[in-house]
KOLFI-918636 format. One line per field, with one value per residue (C-alpha): residue in one letter; x, y, z. Coordinates in Angstrom, 2 decimals, always signed. Layout:
REM residues N
r [a, ...] .
px [X, ...] .
py [Y, ...] .
pz [Z, ...] .
***
This chain:
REM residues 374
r [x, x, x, x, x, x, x, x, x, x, x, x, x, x, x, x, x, x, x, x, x, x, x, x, x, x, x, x, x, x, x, x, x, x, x, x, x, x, x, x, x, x, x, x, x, x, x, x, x, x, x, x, x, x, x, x, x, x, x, x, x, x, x, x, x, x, x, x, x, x, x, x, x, x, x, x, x, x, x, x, x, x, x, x, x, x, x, x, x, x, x, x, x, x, x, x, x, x, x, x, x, x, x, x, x, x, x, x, x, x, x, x, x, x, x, x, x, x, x, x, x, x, x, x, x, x, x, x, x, x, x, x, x, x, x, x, x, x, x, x, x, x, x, x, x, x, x, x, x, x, x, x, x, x, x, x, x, x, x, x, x, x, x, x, x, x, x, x, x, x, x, x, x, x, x, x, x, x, x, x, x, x, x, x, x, x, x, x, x, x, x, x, x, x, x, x, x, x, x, x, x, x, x, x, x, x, x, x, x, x, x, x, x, x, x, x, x, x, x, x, x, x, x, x, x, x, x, x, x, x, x, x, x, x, x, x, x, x, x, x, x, x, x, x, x, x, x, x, x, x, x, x, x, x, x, x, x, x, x, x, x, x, x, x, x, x, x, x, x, x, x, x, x, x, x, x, x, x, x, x, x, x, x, x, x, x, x, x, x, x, x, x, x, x, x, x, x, x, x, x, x, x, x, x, x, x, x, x, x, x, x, x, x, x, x, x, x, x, x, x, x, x, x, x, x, x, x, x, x, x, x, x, x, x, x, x, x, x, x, x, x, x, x, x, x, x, x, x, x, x, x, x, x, x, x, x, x, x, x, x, x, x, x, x, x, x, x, x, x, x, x, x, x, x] .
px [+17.10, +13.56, +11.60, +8.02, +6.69, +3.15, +1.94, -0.01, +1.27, +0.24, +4.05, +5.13, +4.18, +5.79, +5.05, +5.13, +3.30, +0.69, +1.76, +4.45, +4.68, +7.95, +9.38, +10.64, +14.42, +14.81, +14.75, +12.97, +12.91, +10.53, +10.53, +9.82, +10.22, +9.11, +8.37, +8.78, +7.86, +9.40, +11.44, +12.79, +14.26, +17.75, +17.82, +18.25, +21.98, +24.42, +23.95, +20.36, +20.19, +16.67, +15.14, +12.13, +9.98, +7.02, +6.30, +7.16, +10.35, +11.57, +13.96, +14.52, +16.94, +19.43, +21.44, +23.87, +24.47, +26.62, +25.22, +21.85, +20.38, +19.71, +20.98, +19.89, +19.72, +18.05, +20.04, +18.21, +18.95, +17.17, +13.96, +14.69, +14.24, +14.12, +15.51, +16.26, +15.93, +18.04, +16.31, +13.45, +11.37, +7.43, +7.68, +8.90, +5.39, +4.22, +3.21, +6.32, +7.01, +10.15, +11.57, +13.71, +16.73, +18.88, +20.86, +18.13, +15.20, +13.35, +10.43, +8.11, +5.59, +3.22, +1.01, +1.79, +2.74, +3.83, +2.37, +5.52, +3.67, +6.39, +5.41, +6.51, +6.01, +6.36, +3.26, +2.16, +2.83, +0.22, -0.16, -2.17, -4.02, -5.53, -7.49, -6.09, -8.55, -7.86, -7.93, -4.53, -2.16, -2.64, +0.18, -0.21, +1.69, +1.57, +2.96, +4.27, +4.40, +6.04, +6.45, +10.39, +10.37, +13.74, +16.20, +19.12, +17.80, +14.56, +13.15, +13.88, +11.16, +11.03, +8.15, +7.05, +7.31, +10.62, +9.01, +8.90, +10.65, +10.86, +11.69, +12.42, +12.60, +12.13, +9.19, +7.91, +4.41, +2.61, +3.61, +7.49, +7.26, +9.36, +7.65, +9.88, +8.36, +8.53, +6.73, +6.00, +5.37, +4.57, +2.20, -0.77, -0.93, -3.31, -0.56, -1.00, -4.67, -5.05, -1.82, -0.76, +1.50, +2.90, +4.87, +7.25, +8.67, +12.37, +12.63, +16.50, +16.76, +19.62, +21.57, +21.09, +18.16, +15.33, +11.92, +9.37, +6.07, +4.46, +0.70, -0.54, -3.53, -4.89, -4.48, -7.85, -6.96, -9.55, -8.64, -10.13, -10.10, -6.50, -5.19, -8.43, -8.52, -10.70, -11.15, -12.39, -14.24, -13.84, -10.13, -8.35, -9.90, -13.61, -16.47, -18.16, -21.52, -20.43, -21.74, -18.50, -18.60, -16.75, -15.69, -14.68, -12.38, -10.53, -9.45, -10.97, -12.22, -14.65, -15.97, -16.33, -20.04, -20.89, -18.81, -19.20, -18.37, -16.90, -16.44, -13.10, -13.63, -10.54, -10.80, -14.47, -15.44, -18.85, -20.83, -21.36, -22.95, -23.14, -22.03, -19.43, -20.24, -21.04, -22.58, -21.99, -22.53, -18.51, -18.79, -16.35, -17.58, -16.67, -13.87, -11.32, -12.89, -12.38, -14.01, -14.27, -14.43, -15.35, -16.18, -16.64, -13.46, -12.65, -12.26, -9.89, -9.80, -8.54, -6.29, -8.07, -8.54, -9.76, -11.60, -9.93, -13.08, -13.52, -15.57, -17.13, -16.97, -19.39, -18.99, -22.54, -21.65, -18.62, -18.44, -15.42, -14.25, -15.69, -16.08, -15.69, -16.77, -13.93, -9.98, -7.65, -7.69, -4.25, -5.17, -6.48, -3.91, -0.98, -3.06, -2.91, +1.12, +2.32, +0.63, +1.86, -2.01, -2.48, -4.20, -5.09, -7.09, -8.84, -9.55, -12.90, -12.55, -13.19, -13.40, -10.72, -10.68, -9.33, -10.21, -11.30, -10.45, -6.47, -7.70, -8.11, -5.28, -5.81, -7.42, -9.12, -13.10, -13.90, -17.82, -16.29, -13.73, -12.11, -9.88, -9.00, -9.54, -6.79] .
py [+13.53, +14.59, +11.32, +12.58, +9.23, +8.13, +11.73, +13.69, +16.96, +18.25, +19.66, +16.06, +14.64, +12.32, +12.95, +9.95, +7.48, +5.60, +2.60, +1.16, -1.73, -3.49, -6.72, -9.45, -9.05, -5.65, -2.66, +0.29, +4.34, +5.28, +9.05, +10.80, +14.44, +15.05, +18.06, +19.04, +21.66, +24.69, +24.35, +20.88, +22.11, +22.48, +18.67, +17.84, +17.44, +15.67, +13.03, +11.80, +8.71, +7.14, +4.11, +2.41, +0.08, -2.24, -2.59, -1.09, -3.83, -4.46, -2.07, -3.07, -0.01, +1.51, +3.82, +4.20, +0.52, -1.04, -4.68, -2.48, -3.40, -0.43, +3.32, +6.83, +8.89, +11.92, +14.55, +14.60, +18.35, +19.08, +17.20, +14.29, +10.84, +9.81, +5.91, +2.70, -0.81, -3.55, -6.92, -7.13, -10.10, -11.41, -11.62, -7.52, -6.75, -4.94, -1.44, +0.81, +3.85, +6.28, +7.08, +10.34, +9.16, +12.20, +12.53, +15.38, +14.37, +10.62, +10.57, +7.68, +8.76, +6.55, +8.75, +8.15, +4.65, +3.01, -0.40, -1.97, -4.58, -6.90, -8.79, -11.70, -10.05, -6.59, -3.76, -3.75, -0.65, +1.82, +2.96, +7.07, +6.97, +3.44, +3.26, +4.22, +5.59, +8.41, +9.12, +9.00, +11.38, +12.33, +13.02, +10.52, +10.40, +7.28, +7.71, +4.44, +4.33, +2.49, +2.72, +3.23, +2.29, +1.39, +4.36, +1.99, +0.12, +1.65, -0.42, +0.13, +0.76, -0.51, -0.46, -3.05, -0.45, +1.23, +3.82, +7.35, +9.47, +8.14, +10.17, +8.54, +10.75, +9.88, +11.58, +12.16, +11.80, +14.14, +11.41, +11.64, +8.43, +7.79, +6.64, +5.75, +7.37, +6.54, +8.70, +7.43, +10.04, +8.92, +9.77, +7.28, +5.46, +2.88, +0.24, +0.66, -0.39, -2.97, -3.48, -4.00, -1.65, -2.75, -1.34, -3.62, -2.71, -5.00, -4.89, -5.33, -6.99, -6.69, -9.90, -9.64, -11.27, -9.46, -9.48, -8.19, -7.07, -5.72, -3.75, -3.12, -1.47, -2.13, +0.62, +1.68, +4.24, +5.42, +6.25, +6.53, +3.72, +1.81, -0.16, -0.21, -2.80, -4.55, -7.58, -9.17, -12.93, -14.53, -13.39, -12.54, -11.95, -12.96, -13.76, -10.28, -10.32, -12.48, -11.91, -10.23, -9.69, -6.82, -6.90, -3.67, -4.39, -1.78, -1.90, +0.99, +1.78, +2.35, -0.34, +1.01, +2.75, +2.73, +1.68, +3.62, +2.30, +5.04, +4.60, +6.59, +7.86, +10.21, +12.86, +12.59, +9.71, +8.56, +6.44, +3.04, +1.60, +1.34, -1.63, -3.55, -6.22, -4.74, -7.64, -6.16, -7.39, -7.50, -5.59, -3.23, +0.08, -1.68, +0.75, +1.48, +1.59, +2.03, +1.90, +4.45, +3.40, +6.19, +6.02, +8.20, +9.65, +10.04, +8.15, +6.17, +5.07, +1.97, +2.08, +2.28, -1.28, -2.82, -6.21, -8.28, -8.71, -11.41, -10.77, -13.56, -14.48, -17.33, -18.84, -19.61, -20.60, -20.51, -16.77, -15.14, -13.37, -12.79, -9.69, -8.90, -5.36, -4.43, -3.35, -5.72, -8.72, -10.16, -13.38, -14.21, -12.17, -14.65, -17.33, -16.91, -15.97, -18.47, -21.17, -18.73, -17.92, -14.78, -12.08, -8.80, -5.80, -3.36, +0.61, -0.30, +0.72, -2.21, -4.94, -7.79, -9.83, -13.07, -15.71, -18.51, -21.15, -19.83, -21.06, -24.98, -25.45, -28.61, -29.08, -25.58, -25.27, -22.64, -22.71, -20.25, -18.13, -15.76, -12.58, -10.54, -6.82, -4.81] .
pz [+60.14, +59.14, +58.14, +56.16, +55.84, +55.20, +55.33, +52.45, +51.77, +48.30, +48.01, +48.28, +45.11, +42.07, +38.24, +36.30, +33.93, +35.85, +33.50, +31.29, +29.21, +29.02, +26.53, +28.51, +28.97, +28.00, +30.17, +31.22, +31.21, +34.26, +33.93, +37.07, +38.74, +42.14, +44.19, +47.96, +50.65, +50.52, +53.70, +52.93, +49.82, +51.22, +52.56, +49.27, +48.56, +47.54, +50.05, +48.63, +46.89, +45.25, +45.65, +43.72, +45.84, +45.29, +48.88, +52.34, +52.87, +49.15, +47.33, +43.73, +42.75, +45.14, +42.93, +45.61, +45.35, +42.49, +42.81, +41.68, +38.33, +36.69, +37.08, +38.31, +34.67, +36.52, +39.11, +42.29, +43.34, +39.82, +41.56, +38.62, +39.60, +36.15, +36.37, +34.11, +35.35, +33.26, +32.32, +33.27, +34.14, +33.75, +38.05, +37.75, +37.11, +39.85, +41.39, +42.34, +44.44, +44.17, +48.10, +48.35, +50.89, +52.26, +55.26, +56.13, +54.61, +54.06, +51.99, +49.90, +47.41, +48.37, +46.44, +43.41, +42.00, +38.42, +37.53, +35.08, +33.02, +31.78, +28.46, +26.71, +23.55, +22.28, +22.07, +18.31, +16.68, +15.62, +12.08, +11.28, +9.94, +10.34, +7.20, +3.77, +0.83, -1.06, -4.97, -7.22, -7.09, -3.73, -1.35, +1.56, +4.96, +7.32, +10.29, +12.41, +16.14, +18.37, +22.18, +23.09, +27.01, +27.36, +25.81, +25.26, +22.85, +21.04, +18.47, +14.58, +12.19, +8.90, +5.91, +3.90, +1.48, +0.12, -2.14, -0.99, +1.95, +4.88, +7.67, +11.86, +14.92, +19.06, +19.87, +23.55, +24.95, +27.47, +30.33, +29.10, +27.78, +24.73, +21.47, +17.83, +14.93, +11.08, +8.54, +5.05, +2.61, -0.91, -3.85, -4.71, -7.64, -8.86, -8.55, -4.72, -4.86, -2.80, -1.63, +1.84, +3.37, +6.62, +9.24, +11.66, +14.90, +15.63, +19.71, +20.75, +23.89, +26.22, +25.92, +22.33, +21.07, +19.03, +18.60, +15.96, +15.31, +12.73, +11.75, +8.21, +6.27, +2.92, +0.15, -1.40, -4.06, -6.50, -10.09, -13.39, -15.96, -16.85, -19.34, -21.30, -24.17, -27.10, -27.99, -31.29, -30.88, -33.25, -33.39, -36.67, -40.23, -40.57, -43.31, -44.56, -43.12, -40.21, -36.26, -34.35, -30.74, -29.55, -25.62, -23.51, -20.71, -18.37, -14.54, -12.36, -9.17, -8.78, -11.05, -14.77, -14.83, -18.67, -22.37, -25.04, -29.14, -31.29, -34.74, -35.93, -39.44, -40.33, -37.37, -36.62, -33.56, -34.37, -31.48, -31.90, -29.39, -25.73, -23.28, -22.07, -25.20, -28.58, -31.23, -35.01, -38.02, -39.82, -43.26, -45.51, -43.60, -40.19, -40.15, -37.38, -33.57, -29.94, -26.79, -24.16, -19.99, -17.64, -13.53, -11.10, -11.29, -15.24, -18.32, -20.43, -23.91, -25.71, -28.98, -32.21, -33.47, -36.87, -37.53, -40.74, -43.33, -45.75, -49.02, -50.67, -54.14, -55.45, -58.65, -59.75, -63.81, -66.40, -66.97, -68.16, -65.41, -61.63, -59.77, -55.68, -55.23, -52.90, -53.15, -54.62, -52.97, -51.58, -50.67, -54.25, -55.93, -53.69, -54.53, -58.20, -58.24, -56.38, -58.61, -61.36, -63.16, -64.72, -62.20, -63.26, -61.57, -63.74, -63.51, -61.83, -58.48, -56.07, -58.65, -59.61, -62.47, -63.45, -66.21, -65.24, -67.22, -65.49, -62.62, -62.49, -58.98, -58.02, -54.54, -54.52, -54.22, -55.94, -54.80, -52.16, -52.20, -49.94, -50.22, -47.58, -47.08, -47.61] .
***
């Protein structure tokens, strides 16, 4: 028996991770490959064996021994000392060597060693791009990451997120360490603006149990103005001649830059006014209107809206008949019916008449009175 021990040769060597993290009570994948010298290259038979040590005297593995925890996954004559160790424990975290054992050849990579940090909770998954901020309608893809060190049981990936493709694959790293993968491919929309999208890694441990972690980013999507509205204070018909306050509101990001009034008469859009708050006096040529939002990124327009105008007509003496100067009122015209008083309108465009000795209704001031635009 040739015994190579404690001597460099730079043919004698080990290629593994320097480290690997592990979850309490699961196991561990330590890939390894190891070379030799030329002329010792026939000792290695089917009589080797391989051990992993953490010291001179203490042999954790033996995978010629059944009482060993763990198995030999490599073949030695392919120079593969790739191993798994079952269950391991907080007190497993130490430094460990591989030792070739032959009947013709002993050898310990002393050289190179693997430091198997044991944890009482899993690595946190990593999320790629970190950071999420791109404009709507853009295809993104976040990839999830999660280290795989025992084979057996790799963890399972799942998104907070169930919309769009999702696609999982066991990916290796340049240290043949094994890492689980989930890509999320999806297109973004405004809705996603800031919303979290999270990623959580489920660890399977080997008597059963499972453990979880999870990582998440916040969605920053920029898109032009949404859901851009109007509203009328005060709300519903109002007193011709009255102060109206017109408010712009839309949801954007970036924030809405500048309002703009239109005026929509038939097919031609007249401006207004400017601003997120437009004051105007409420008259007959008030006419239909909208607002317009724009940002950075583009615009959006509200529906067309119209403000309810009241006319005024004032009774100043007994005259025979009284005049508003717009359409036909309904209001007055309802009025009169329903109390069953004779109501006319005559050829004269915006003007209504009415006597008025039809019109003594008991409980009605007629100092003021209202009709609504049609």
């Amino acid at each position: 028996t040739v015994t190579v021990n404690m001597l460099w040769s730079a043919q004698f060597m080990t290629f593994m991770p320097q480290t690997i993290e592990v979850l309490s009570g699961s196991c561990v994948t330590i890939p390894c490959s190891f070379g030799i010298e030329d002329k010792y290259k026939s000792k290695v038979d089917e009589t080797c064996k391989a051990l992993w040590k953490y010291d001179v005297e203490t042999v954790v593995f033996d995978s010629r021994n059944p009482q060993t925890r763990g198995h030999l996954t490599g073949n030695l004559r392919n120079r593969d000392c790739t191993t798994t160790l079952n269950n391991m424990r907080p007190e497993n975290s130490k430094n460990y060597f591989f030792r070739l054992a032959c009947e013709g050849l002993l050898y310990n990579f002393f050289q190179t060693q693997l430091h198997i940090s044991v944890k009482d909770v899993p690595p946190t998954p990593t999320l790629t791009p970190s950071t999420l901020k791109v404009e709507e309608g853009t295809s993104v893809s976040l990839k999830c990451s999660a280290p795989a060190p025992c084979l057996s049981h790799p963890p399972a990936l799942t998104w907070s997120s169930s919309q769009g493709h999702i696609q999982e694959s066991l990916q290796e790293n340049l240290d043949r360490t094994k890492v689980q993968t989930s890509v999320l491919t999806f297109t973004a929309s405004h809705l996603h603006h800031g919303k979290e999208i999270s990623c959580t890694a489920v660890y399977n441990k080997q008597e059963g149990s499972t453990q979880s972690v999870s990582t998440s980013l916040t969605a920053d999507i920029s898109y032009p103005p949404k859901n851009t509205t109007v509203s009328v204070s005060p709300s519903g018909p109002v007193p011709e001649n009255s102060r109206v306050t017109l408010t712009c509101s839309s949801t954007a990001n970036p924030a809405v830059s500048s309002y703009t009034w239109y005026r929509a008469d038939g097919g031609r859009e007249t401006v207004m006014g400017t601003g997120h708050v437009s004051k105007i006096k409420a008259s007959r040529d008030s006419g239909p209107f909208f607002c317009e939002a724009e940002n950075a990124i583009g615009s959006g327009r509200s529906n067309i809206s119209q403000i309810d105008v009241h006319c005024k007509y004032h009774k100043w003496s007994l005259v025979s008949d009284m005049n508003c100067h717009l359409d036909l009122s309904p209001f007055v015209h309802r009025l009169l019916s329903e109390q069953q008083h004779h109501c006319e309108s005559t050829t004269t465009e915006g003007s209504f008449h009415f006597a008025l000795q039809q019109l003594q209704l008991p409980g009605i001031n007629y100092s003021e009175i209202f009709c609504l635009q049609p």
